[in-house]
MIKOL-831447 format. One record per residue (C-alpha): x, y, z. Coordinates in steps of 0.5 Angstrom, whole numbers, plus 500, padded with zeros to 3 digits. Example, Ala and Ser with C-alpha at 12.3 -4.5 7.8 and 13.67 -1.06 7.14 Angstrom:
<sites>
SITE     x     y     z
SITE   525   491   516
SITE   527   498   514
</sites>
This chain:
<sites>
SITE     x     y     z
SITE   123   580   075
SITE   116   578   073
SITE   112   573   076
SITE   107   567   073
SITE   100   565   075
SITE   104   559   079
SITE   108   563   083
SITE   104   567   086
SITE   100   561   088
SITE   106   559   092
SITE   108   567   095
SITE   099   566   098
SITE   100   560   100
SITE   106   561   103
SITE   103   567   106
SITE   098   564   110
SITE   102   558   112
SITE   105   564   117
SITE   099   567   118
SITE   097   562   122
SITE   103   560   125
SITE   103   566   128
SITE   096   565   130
SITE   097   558   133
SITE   103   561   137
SITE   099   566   141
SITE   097   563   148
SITE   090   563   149
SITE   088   567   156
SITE   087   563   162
SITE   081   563   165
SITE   078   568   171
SITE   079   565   177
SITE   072   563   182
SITE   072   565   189
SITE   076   562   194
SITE   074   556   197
SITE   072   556   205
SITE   070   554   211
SITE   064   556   215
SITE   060   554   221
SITE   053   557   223
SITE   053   560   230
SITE   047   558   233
SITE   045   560   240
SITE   046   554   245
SITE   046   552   253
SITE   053   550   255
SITE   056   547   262
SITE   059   553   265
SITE   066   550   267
SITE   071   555   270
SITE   078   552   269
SITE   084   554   275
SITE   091   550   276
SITE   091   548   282
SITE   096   544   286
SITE   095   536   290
SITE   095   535   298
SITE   094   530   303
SITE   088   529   305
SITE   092   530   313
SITE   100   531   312
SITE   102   530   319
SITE   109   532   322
SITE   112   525   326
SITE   117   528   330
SITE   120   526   336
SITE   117   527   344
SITE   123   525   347
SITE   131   526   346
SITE   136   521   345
SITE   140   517   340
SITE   136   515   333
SITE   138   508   334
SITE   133   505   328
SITE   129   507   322
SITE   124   501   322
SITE   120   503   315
SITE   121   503   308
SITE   122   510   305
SITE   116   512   301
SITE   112   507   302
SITE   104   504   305
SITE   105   505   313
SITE   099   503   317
SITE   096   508   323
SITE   101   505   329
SITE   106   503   326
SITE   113   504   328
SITE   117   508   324
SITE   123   509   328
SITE   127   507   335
SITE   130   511   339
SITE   135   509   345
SITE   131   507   350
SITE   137   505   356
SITE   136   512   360
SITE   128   513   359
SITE   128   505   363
SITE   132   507   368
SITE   129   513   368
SITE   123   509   370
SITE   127   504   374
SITE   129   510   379
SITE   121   513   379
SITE   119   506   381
SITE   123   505   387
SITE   121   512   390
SITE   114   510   389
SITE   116   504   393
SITE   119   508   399
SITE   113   514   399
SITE   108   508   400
SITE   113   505   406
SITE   112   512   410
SITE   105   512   407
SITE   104   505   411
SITE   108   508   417
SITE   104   515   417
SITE   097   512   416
SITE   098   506   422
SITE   101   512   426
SITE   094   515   425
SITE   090   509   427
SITE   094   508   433
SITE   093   515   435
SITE   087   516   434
SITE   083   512   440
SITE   088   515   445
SITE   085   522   441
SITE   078   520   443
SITE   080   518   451
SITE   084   524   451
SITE   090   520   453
SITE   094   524   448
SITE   094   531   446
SITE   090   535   441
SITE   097   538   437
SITE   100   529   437
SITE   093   527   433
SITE   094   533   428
SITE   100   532   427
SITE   100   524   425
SITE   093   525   421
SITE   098   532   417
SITE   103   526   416
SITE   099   521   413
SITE   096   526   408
SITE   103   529   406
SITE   105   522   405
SITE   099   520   401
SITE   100   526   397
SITE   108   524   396
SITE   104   517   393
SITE   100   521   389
SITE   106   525   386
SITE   111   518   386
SITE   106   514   382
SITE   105   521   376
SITE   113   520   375
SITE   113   513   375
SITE   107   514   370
SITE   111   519   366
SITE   117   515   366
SITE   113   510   363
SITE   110   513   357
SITE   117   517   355
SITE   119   510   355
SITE   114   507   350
SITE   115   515   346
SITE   122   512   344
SITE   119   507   339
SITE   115   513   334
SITE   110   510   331
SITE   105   513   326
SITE   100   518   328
SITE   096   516   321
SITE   095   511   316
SITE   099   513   309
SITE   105   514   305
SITE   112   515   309
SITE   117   521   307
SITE   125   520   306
SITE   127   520   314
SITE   130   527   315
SITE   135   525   321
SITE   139   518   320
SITE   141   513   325
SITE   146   515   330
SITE   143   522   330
SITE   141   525   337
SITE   134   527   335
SITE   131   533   341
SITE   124   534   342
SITE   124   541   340
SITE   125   545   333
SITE   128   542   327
SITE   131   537   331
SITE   125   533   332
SITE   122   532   326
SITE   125   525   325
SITE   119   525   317
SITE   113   526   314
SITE   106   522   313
SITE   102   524   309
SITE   094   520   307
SITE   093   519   300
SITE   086   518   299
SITE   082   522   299
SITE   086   528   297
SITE   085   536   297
SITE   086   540   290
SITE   088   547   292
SITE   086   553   287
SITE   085   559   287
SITE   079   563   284
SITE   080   572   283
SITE   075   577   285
SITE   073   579   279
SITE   071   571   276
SITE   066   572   282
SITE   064   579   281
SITE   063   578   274
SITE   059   570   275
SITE   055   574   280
SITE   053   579   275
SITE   051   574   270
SITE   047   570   274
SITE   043   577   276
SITE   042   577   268
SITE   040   571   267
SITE   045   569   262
SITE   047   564   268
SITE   043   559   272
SITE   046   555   278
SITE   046   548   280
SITE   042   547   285
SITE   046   543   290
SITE   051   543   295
SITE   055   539   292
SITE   060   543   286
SITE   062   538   281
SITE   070   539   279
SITE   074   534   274
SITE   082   534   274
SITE   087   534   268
SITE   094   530   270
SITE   100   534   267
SITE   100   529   261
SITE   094   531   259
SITE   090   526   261
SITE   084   526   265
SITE   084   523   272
SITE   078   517   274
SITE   075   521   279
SITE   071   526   280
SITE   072   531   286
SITE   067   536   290
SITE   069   543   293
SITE   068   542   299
SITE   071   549   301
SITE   071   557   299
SITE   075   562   303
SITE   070   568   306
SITE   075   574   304
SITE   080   575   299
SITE   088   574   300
SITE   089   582   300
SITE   097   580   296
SITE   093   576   290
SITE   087   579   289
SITE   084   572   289
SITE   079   567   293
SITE   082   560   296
SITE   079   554   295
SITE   079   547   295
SITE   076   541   292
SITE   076   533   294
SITE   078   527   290
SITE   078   519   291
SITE   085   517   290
SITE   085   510   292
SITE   090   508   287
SITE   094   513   289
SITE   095   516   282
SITE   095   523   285
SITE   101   525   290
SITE   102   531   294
SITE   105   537   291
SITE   102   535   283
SITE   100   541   279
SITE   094   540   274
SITE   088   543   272
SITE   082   542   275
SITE   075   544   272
SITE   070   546   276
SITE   062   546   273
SITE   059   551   277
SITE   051   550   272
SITE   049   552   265
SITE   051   559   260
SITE   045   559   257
SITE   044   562   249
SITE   051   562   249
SITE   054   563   242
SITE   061   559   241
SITE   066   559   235
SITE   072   554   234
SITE   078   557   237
SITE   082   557   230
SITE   077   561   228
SITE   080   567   232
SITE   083   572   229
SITE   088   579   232
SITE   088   586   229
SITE   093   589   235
SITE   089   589   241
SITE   082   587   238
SITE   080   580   238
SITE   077   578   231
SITE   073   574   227
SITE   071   574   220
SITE   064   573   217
SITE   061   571   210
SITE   055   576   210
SITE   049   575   205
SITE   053   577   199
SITE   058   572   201
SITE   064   577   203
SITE   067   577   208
SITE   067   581   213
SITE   073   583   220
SITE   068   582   226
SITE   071   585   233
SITE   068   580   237
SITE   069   579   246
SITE   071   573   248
SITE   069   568   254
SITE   070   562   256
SITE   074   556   253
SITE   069   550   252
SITE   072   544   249
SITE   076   546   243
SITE   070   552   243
SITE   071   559   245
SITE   064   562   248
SITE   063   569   243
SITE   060   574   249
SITE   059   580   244
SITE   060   582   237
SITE   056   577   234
SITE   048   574   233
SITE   045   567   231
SITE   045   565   224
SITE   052   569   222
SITE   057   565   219
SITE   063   565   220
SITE   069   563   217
SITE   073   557   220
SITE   078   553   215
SITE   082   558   210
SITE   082   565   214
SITE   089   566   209
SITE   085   566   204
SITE   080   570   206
SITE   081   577   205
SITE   076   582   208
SITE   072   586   201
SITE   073   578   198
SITE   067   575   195
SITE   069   567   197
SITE   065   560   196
SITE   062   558   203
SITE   062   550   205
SITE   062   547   211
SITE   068   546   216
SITE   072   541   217
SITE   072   538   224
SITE   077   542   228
SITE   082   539   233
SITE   081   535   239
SITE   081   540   246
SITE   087   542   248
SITE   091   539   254
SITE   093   542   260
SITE   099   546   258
SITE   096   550   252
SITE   095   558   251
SITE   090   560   254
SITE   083   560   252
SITE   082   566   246
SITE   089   566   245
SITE   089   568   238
SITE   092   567   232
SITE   095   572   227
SITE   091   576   222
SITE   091   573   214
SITE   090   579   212
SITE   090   587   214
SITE   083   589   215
SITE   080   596   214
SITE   082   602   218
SITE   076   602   220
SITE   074   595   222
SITE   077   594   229
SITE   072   599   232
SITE   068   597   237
SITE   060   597   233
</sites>
C-alpha cells in the first residue's frame, strides 16, 4: 500500500499525540521529606526547693479512750454520735441507785465512828485531871487516850469512804476528758458496763485542731540528703521550724501549713524507716483521724539542679533515658540518673549538663541517628496529684536505641 504526503502527516501527528500522553501519564516523584518536627527545651542549671514527698496518715492532736470508772447498767447516752463535744461534757449515765446508797450507808458509819469519837475524847478529858492527882492509875489514863486515838483513826477512815462513795457517785455520769469529736458509742443502753477491759471502753474522743500527720522517712533518704549537704549540693534551711504542706485524696491542696515537729532518734529495725510527724491548724475540721494524704516536706534548696519535663523520660529496659539534640541536630539516647520530683519536673542527678537540648514533645518520632527540626516545647501538663506513678516513672521507648547506648558513660 502506498501512502501520500497527507497520510503520513496524520501517522506523526498521531504518534506524537500518544507520546505525550504516555509522558502526562507518569506521575511526578514526590518530594524528599525534611527532618521531623520536635520539641526541645534547653537545661540550665537552677536552685530548686528540696521537698521530700511521703504518704502519711492524719491523728487527733489527743485521742482520749472514755470509759467507765465504775460498773453498772448504762442507763443513757447523752451526746449525739460524731458530733462537737465540750471539755466536761456528759457523755453517758450510768446507774446511780447502788453508788448512793453506797454513799448513803458510809455516811451513817461516819456518824457512828464520830459518837465514839466524842464519847472516847470526853472519856480522856475526864481522866486526864484525876491522872494528874493520882487518883487513877496510870494504865486507865492510857487506856482512855488509846481509845480517843483509835476512835480518831476510825473518823478518819469513815470520812475516806464516804469520800470515795461520793466520787463513784458523780463517775456514773461520764463526762468528756477533752474537747473534741465524739465516736459511735461502743456499749448501747441497758448494756452492763465494768471498769476493766473492753468492757469499760464506753467511745472515743478525739481533738481535731490542731492535728498530727504521721509519716515515715527511710534510712537511706537520710543517708543520701546527709550526703549531699557535705557535698554542697544541699544547703538547709536554718530554722527550727521545717515546713510541711499537705495534699487530700482528691488532689487538692489543703489550706494550711504544718511544721515537724517530731523525728524518731532510731530506726524501726521492721522497716528500715525513721518515724515523724508533722502539725497542722485544722479549725475547719477538713482533715479527720485515720485520712491518708501526701504531705511535702520542704527541708532547703538543691542547688545548680538540672530538672527535665517528666514526659521526656524515656526506658531502655533498666536504663532510665533521655534523648538529646546534639549540634547536628541528631538525636541522641542519654542514659540519665534520676532525683526528685519537682512539680511536673524530674531533677537530672547524672547524665547531662547545662545547655544541652533535650527532646520533650514527639519522642515517637525521634529515632536515635535521626537528623530532626528542634523548636521549643509546648507547656507540659499540670503536677500530678496524689495518687500518680511515682516520680521518674518512665514512659515506653519510641524507638530502639543502639546496643551501645545504654551503657553508663
Amino acid at each position: 500500500m502506498r501512502f501520500t504526503s497527507r497520510h503520513n502527516y496524520v501517522l506523526s501527528a498521531a504518534l506524537a499525540a500518544a507520546v505525550l500522553l504516555a509522558a502526562c501519564s507518569e506521575k511526578a516523584p514526590p518530594p524528599k521529606a525534611g527532618p521531623a518536627e520536635v520539641g526541645v527545651v534547653t537545661v540550665q542549671p537552677r536552685d530548686v526547693p528540696l521537698v521530700y514527698e511521703q504518704v502519711g496518715q492524719t491523728a487527733g492532736f489527743r485521742e482520749t479512750e472514755v470509759r467507765s470508772r465504775v460498773a453498772g447498767i448504762l442507763q443513757k447516752r447523752l451526746y449525739q454520735e460524731g458530733q462537737a463535744v465540750k471539755e466536761g461534757q456528759a457523755l453517758f449515765q450510768i446507774d446511780p441507785e447502788p453508788y448512793k446508797a453506797a454513799l448513803d450507808q458510809a455516811k451513817g458509819a461516819l456518824r457512828q465512828q464520830e459518837a465514839t469519837l466524842e464519847r472516847t475524847r470526853a472519856d480522856r478529858e475526864r481522866i486526864e485531871p484525876l491522872f494528874k492527882e493520882n487518883a487513877v492509875s496510870r494504865k486507865d489514863y492510857d487506856d482512855a487516850k488509846s481509845a480517843f486515838d483509835l476512835a480518831q483513826a476510825s473518823v478518819d477512815s469513815a470520812r475516806a469512804k464516804v469520800r470515795e462513795a461520793d466520787l463513784n457517785v458523780g463517775y456514773t455520769l461520764v463526762t468528756s476528758p477533752i474537747a473534741g469529736i465524739a465516736s459511735k458509742e461502743a456499749r448501747s443502753e441497758g448494756s452492763l458496763v465494768a471498769t476493766s477491759g473492753d468492757a469499760s471502753l464506753l467511745t472515743t474522743v478525739a481533738q481535731l485542731d490542731p492535728l498530727y500527720v504521721n509519716f515515715s522517712y527511710s534510712e537511706t533518704e537520710k543517708l543520701e540528703l546527709d550526703d549531699a549537704v557535705k557535698a554542697g549540693r544541699v544547703v538547709i534551711t536554718p530554722s527550727k521550724k521545717v515546713e510541711a504542706r499537705a495534699k487530700l485524696a482528691d488532689g487538692r491542696d489543703f489550706a494550711g501549713v504544718g511544721y515537724v515537729d517530731f523525728a524518731d532518734s532510731r530506726v524501726d529495725p521492721k522497716t528500715g524507716t525513721i518515724r515523724a510527724r508533722a502539725e497542722f491548724p485544722n479549725p475547719k475540721g477538713e482533715l479527720l483521724p485515720g485520712q491518708f494524704v501526701r504531705i511535702a516536706i520542704t527541708l532547703g534548696t538543691a542547688k545548680n539542679a538540672i530538672l527535665v519535663p517528666e514526659r521526656a523520660i524515656t526506658q531502655q529496659q533498666a536504663t532510665r533515658l533521655v534523648l538529646i539534640v546534639n549540634d547536628k541536630n541528631v538525636v541522641e539516647p542519654r542514659p540519665v540518673q534520676l532525683g526528685r520530683r519537682v512539680g511536673s519536673d524530674i531533677t537530672i542527678l547524672a547524665g547531662l549538663k547545662g545547655g544541652e537540648r533535650v527532646v520533650v514533645d514527639g519522642l515517637f518520632k525521634s529515632r536515635p541517628g535521626t537528623e530532626v527540626k528542634p523548636v521549643p516545647a509546648k507547656a507540659g501538663p499540670a503536677a500530678p496529684v496524689p495518687g500518680a506513678p511515682p516520680a521518674g516513672a518512665p514512659a515506653k521507648a519510641p524507638a530502639a536505641a543502639p546496643a551501645d547506648a545504654t551503657k553508663k558513660k
